[in-house]
N, C-alpha and C positions, 0 to 999 in steps of 0.2 A: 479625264483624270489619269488615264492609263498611259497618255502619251508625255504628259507634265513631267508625272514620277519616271517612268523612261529614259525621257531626256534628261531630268535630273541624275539619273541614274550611269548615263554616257557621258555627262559632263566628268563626274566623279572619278569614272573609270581612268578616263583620259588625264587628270592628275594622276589618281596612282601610280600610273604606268610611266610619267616621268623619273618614278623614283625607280623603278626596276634599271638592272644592269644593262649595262649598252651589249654586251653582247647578247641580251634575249632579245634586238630589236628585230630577228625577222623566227623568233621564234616563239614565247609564251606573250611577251607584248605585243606581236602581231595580232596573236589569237584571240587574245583579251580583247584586243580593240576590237577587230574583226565581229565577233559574236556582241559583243554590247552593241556596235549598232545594227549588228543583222537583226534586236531584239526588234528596234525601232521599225525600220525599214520594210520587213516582211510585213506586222501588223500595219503599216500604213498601204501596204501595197495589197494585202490582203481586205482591207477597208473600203477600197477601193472595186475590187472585185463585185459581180453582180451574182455570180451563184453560189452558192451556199457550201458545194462541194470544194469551190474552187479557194471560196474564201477559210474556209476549214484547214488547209492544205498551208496555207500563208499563213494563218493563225498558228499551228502546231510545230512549222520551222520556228517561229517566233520563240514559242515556249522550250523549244527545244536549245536554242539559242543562250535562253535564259538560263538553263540549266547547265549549259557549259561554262557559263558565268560562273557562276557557283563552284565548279569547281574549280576554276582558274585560280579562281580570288582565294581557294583556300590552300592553294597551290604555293600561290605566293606568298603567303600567312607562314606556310610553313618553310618555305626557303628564307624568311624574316626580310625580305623584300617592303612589306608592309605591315604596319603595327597588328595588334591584337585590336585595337581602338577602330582604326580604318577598316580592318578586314570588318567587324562587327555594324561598321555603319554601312559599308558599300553591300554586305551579306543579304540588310536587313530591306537595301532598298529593293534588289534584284529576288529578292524571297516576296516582298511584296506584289512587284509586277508580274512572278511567276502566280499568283495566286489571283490576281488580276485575269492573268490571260487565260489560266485553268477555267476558274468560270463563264467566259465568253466560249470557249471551246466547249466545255462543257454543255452549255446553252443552245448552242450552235447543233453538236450534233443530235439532244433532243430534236429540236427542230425538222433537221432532216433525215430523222428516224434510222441515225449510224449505232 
């Protein structure tokens, strides 16, 4: 489910960012894009992973990822780059999947008594 909503989430992103200025192309739309699919990418490569410490470490850039989403998107809200409407829908997916990934992390370092 967590990789569905993700990807949903990176589809999204990647609209928005057509609508941003051409001259943010190698600067907050880079960054946008960049971190929406580092959210993807890390969790699949930290899934991946066979120890617990190492998958911990993938999982956490993930969420961390997520998190600069979040401010991106509110970044661009307020330069009116993107509606109040989009920012609310694309906030609500990326606030999901961080919440997603909190409790796997969370899980995780029970597990390995962090």
């Amino acid at each position: 489910e967590i990789k569905i909503k993700t990807h949903k989430f990176i589809l999204l992103t990647y609209d928005l960012i057509e609508k941003f200025p051409k001259f943010e192309l190698y600067g907050v739309s880079s960054q946008l894009r960049r971190a929406a699919i580092s959210i993807m990418l890390n969790f699949v490569e930290g899934f991946a992973r066979f120890k617990p410490k190492v998958k911990l470490n993938f999982f956490e850039i993930s969420y961390g990822s997520a998190k600069e989403c979040k401010y991106l998107l509110f970044f661009a809200r307020e330069k009116g780059w993107i509606t109040i409407e989009e920012y609310d829908a694309a906030f609500k997916m990326v606030d999901d999947v961080s919440a997603a990934l909190w409790k796997i992390l969370f899980g995780l370092e029970k597990k390995i008594g962090k």
